[in-house]
C-alpha positions as a LaTeX table, in Angstrom:
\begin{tabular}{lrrr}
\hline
Residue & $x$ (\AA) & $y$ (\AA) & $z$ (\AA) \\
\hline
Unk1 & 0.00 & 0.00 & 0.00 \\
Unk2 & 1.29 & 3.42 & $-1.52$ \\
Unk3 & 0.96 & 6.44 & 0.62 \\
Unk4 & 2.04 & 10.40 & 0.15 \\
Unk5 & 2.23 & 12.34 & 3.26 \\
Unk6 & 1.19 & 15.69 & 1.42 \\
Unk7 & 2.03 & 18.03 & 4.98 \\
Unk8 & 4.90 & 16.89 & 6.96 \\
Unk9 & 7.31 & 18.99 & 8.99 \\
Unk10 & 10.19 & 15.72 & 9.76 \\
Unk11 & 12.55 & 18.75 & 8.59 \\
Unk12 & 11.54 & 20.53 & 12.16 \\
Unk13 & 13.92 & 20.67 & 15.46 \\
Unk14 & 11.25 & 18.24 & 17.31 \\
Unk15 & 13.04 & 15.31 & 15.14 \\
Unk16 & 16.75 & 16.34 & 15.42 \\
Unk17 & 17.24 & 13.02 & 18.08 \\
Unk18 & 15.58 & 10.69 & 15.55 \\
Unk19 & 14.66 & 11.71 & 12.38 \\
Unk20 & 16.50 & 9.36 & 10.20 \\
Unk21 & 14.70 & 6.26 & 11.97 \\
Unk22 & 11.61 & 8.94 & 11.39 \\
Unk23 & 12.15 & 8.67 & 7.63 \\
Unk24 & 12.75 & 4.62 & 8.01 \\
Unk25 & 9.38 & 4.45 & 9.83 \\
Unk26 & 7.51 & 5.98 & 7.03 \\
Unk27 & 8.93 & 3.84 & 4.77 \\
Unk28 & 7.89 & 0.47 & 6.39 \\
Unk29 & 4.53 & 1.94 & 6.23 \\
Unk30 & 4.11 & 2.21 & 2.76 \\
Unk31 & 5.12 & 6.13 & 2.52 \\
Unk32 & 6.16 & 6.65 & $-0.77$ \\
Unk33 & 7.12 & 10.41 & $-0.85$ \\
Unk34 & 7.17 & 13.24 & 1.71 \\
Unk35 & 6.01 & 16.89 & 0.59 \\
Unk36 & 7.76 & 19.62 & 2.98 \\
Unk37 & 5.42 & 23.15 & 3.68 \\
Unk38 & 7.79 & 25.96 & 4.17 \\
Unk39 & 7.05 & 28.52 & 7.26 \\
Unk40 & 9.41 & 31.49 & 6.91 \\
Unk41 & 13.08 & 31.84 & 6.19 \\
Unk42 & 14.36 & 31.20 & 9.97 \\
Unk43 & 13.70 & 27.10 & 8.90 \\
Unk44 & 14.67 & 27.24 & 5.46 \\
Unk45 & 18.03 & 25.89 & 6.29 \\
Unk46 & 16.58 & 23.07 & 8.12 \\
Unk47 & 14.15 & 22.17 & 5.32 \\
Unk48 & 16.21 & 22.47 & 2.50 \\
Unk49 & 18.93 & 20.80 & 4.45 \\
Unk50 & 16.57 & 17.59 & 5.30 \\
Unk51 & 15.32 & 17.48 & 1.24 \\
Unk52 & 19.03 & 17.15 & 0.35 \\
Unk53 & 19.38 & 14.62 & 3.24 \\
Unk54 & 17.03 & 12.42 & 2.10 \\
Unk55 & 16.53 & 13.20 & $-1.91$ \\
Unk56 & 14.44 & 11.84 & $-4.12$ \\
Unk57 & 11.91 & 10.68 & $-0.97$ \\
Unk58 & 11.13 & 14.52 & $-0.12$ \\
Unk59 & 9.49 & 17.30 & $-2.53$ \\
Unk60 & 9.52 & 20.91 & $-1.26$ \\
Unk61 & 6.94 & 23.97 & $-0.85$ \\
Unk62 & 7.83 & 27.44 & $-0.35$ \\
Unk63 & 5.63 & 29.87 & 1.17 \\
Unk64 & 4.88 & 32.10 & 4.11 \\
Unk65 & 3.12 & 30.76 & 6.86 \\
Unk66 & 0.38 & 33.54 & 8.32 \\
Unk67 & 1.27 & 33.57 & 11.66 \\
Unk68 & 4.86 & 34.18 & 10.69 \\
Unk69 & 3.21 & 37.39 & 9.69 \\
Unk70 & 2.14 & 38.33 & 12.63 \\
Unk71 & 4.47 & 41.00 & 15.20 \\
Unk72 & 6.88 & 40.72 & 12.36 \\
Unk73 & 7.61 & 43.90 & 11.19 \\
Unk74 & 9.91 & 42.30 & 7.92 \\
Unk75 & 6.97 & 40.30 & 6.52 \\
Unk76 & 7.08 & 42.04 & 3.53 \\
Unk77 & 10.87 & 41.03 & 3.15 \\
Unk78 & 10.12 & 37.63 & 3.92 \\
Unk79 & 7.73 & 38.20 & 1.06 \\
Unk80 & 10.45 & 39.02 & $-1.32$ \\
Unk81 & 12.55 & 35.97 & $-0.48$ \\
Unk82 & 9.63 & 33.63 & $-1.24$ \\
Unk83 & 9.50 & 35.13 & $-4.90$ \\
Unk84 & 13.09 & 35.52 & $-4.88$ \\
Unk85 & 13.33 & 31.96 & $-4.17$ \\
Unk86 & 10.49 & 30.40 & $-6.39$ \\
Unk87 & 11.12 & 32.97 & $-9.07$ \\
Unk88 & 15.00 & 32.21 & $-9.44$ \\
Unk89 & 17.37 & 28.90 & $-10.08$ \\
Unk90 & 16.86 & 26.12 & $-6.94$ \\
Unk91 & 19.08 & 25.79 & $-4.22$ \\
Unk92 & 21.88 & 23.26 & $-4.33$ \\
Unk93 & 20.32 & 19.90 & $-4.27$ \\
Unk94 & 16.45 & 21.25 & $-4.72$ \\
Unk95 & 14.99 & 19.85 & $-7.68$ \\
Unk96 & 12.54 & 22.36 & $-7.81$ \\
Unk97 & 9.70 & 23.66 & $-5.68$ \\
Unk98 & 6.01 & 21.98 & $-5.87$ \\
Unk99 & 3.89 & 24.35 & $-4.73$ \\
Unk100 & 3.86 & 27.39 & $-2.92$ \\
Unk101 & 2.84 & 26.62 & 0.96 \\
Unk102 & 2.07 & 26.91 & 3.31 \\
Unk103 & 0.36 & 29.99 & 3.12 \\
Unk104 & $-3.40$ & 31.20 & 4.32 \\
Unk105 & $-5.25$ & 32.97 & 7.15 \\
Unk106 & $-4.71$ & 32.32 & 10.87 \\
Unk107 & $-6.63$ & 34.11 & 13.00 \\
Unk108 & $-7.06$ & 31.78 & 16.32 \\
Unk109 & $-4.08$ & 33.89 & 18.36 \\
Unk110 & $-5.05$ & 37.18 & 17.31 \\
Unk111 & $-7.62$ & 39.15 & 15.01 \\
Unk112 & $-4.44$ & 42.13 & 14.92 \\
Unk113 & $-3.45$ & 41.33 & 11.83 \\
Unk114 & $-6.10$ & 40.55 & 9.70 \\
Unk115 & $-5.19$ & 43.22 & 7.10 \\
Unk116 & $-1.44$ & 41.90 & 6.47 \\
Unk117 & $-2.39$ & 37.99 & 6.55 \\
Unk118 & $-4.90$ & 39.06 & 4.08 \\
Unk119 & $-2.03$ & 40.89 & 1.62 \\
Unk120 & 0.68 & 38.30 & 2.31 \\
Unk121 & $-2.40$ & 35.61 & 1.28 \\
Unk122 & $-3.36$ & 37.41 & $-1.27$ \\
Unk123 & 0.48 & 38.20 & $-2.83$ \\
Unk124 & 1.09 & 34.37 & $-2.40$ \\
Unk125 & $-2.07$ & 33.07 & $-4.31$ \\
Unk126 & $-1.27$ & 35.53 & $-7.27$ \\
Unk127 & 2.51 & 34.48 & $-7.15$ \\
Unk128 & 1.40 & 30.90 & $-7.60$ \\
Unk129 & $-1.00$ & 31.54 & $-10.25$ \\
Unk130 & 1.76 & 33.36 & $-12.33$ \\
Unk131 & 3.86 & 30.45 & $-11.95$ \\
Unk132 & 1.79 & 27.84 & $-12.69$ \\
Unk133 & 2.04 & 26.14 & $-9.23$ \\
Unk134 & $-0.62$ & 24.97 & $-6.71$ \\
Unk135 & $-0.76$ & 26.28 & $-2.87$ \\
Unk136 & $-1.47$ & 24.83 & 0.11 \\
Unk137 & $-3.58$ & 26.68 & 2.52 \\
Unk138 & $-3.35$ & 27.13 & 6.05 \\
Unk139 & $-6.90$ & 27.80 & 7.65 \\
Unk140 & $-7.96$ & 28.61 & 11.17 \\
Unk141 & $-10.56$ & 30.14 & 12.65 \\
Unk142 & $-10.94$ & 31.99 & 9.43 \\
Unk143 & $-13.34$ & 29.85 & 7.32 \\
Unk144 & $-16.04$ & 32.75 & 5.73 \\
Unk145 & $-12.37$ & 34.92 & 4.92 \\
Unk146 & $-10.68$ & 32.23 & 3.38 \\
Unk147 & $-13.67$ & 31.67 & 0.94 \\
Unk148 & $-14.29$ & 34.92 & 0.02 \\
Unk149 & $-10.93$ & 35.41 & $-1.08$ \\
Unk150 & $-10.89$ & 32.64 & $-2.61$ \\
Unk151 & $-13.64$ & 32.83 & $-4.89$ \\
Unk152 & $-12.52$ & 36.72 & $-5.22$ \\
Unk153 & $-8.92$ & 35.36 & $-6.47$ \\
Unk154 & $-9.78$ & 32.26 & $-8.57$ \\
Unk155 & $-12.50$ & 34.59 & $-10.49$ \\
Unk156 & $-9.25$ & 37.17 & $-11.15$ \\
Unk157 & $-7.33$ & 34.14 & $-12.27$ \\
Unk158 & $-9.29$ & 33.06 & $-14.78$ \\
Unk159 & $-9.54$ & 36.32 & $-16.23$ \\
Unk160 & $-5.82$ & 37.03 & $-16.24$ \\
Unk161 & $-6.17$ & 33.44 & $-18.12$ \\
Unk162 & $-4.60$ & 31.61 & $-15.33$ \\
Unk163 & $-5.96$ & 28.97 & $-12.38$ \\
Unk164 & $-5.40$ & 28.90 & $-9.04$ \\
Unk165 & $-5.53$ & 25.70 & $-7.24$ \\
Unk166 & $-4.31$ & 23.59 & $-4.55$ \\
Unk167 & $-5.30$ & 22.20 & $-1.11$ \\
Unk168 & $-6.87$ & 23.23 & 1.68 \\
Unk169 & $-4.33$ & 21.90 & 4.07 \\
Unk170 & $-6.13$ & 20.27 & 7.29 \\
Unk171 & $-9.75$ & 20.84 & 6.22 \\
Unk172 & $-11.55$ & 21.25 & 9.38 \\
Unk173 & $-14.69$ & 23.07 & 8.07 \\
Unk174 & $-18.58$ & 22.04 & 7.57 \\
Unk175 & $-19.78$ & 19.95 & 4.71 \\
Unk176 & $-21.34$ & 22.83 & 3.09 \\
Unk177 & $-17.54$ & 24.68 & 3.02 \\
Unk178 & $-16.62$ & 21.81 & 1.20 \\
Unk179 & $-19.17$ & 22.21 & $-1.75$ \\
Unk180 & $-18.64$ & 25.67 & $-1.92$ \\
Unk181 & $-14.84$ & 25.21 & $-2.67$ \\
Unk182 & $-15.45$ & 22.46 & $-5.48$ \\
Unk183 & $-17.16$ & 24.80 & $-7.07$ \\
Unk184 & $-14.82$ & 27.56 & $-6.99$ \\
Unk185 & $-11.77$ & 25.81 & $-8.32$ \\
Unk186 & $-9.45$ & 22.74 & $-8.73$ \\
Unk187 & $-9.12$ & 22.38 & $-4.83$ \\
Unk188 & $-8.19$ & 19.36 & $-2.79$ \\
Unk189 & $-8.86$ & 18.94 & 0.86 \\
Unk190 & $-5.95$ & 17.83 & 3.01 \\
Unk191 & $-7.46$ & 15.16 & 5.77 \\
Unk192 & $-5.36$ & 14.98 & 9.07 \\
Unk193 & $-4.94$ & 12.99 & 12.25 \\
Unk194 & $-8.52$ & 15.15 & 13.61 \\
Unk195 & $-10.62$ & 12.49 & 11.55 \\
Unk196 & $-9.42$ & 9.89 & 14.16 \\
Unk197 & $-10.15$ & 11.19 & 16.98 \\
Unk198 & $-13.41$ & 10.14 & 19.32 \\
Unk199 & $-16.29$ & 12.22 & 18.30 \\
Unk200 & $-14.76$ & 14.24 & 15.67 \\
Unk201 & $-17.01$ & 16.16 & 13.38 \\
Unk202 & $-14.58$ & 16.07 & 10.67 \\
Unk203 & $-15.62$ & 11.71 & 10.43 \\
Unk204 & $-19.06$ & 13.10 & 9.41 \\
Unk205 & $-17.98$ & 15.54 & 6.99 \\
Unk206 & $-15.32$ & 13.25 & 5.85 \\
Unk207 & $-18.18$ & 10.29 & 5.52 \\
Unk208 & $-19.76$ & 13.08 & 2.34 \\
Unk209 & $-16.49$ & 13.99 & 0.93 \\
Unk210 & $-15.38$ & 12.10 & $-2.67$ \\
Unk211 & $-12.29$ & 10.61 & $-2.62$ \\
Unk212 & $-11.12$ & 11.92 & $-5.24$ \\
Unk213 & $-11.06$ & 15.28 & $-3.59$ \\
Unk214 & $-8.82$ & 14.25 & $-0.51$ \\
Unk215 & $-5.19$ & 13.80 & 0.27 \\
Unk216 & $-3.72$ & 12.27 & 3.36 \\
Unk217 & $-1.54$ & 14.64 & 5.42 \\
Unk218 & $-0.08$ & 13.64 & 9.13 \\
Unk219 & 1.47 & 17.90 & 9.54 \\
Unk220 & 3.94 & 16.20 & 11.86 \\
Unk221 & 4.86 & 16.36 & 14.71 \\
Unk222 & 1.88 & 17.85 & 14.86 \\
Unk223 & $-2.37$ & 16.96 & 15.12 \\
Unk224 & $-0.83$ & 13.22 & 16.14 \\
Unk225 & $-4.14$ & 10.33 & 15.13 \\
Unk226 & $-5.42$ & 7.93 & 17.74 \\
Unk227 & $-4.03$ & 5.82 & 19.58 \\
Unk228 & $-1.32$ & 8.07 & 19.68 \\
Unk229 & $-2.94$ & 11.29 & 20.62 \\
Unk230 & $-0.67$ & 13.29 & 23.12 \\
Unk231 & 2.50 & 11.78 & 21.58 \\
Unk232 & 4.87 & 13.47 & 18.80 \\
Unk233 & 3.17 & 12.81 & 15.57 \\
Unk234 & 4.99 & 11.23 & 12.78 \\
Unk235 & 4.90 & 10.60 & 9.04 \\
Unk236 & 4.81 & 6.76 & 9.72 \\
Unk237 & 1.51 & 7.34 & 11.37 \\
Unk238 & $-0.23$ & 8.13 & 8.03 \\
Unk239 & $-1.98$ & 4.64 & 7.66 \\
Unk240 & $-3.96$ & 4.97 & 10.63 \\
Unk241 & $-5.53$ & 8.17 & 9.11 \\
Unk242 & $-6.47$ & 5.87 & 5.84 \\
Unk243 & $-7.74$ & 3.32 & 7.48 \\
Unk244 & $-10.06$ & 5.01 & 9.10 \\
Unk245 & $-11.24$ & 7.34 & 5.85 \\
Unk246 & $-11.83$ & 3.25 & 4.48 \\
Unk247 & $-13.73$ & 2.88 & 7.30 \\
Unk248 & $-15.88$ & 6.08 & 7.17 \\
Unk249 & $-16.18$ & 5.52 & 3.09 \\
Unk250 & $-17.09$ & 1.65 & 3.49 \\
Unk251 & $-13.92$ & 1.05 & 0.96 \\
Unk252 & $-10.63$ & $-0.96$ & 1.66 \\
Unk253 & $-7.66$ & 0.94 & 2.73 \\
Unk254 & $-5.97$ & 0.01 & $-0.39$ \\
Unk255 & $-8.69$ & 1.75 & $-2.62$ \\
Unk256 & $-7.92$ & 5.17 & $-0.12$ \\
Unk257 & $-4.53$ & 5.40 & $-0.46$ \\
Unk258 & $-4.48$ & 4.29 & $-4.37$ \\
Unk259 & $-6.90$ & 7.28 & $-5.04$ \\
Unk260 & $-5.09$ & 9.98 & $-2.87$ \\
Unk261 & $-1.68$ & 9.20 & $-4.00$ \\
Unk262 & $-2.64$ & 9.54 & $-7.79$ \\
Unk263 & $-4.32$ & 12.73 & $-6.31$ \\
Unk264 & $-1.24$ & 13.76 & $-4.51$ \\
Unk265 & 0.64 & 12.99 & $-7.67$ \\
Unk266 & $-1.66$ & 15.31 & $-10.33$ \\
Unk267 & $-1.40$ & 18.14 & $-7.72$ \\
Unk268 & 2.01 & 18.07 & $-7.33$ \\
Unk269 & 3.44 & 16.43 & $-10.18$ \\
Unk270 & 5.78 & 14.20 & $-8.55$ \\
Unk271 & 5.72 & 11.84 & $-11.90$ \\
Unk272 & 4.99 & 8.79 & $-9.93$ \\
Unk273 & 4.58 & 5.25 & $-11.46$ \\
Unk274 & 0.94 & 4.37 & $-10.49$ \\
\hline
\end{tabular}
């Protein structure tokens, strides 16, 4: 069974002690390829420095994260280096970039800085649209925003004869959220280690999603599934998250992770054998 874990931070200090046996673990579970979100440029070292560790297994974002925006009066800068970076020849050992994440609207520790979230959002979706690539969006406690500007941005798109798309990184939202955003673009819905846990209402919404909209995501070490809730979260972990979307879609596990990783693969265009 062939998994992509489409949101994993291995690259972060919280695996320093262990993260080759990390990488080792995902293998033996059947994960096929690792996709690293970028956050700002204090961990680019680290991230690029874990893709050229382990090549060929790991593909690479680059973005801004939103709440790196936040008290940071060089946001715009960091800005700049994400074009600078996407925009310009790889680093050493970076094939190239596969989309431009993570990026969105984070509003859950503070409503301060709604306005430059919003333009650092905004400057990232049009970046990725110009380039051809797909994003990966960061959402929290910012649902109604995030949809607005996203139907306001994938309307602009179009008309500049472009398309923005991409994945809504950790869905968390209603059923009806869901909808909406299939019919505003080419979006995929990231499901986490949250559809595991005991009386989660993202199982329900998860139960009337299609697969062929999802793609499994662990966002080590973070948002760890059951039984391991509490504990560092890992990339090997990523079966228990498609066995239980089998179980909520009355499908084998086999049929899950067939369907997301060819998902995974269109997004991103990793080129893998199917």
């Amino acid at each position: 069974m062939k998994m992509i874990d489409t949101h994993s931070h291995l690259y972060t200090e919280e695996f320093d002690d262990d993260r080759d046996e990390a990488v080792s673990r995902a293998r033996e579970a059947g994960v096929s390829r690792l996709i690293f979100p970028a956050i700002d440029s204090e961990s680019h070292d680290r991230l690029f420095a874990a893709a050229r560790r382990y090549a060929g297994y790991c593909a690479v974002m680059m973005g801004l994260h939103p709440t790196s925006v936040n008290d940071n009066p060089r946001w715009r800068e960091e800005l700049e280096i994400v074009e600078r970076t996407l925009t310009q020849a790889p680093p050493e050992g970076i094939d190239r970039f596969v989309a431009v994440g993570e990026i969105g609207l984070d509003f859950y520790w503070s409503r301060d800085f709604v306005a430059e979230q919003t333009e650092a959002f905004v400057f990232q979706l049009r970046l990725a649209a110009r380039l051809g690539l797909p994003v990966a969006i960061h959402t929290r406690d910012a649902w109604g925003e995030m949809v607005e500007i996203l139907t306001q941005e994938s309307r602009a798109a179009r008309e500049r004869g472009e398309e923005l798309r991409g994945v809504l990184h950790a869905y968390s939202d209603r059923i009806e959220t869901y909808r909406t955003l299939r019919e505003v673009g080419r979006f995929k819905f990231g499901i986490g280690g949250v559809v595991t846990f005991k009386k989660s209402p993202l199982a329900e919404v998860v139960r009337e999603m299609e697969l062929e909209d999802l793609l499994l995501e662990t966002d080590c070490p973070y948002l760890t599934p059951a039984p391991f809730r509490g504990k560092r979260n890992e990339s090997g972990y990523i079966s228990y998250i498609c066995h239980k979307i089998a179980e909520l879609k009355g499908v084998e596990a086999e049929e899950v992770a067939r369907i997301t990783t060819k998902n995974a693969d269109a997004l991103f265009g990793l080129g893998m054998e199917h």
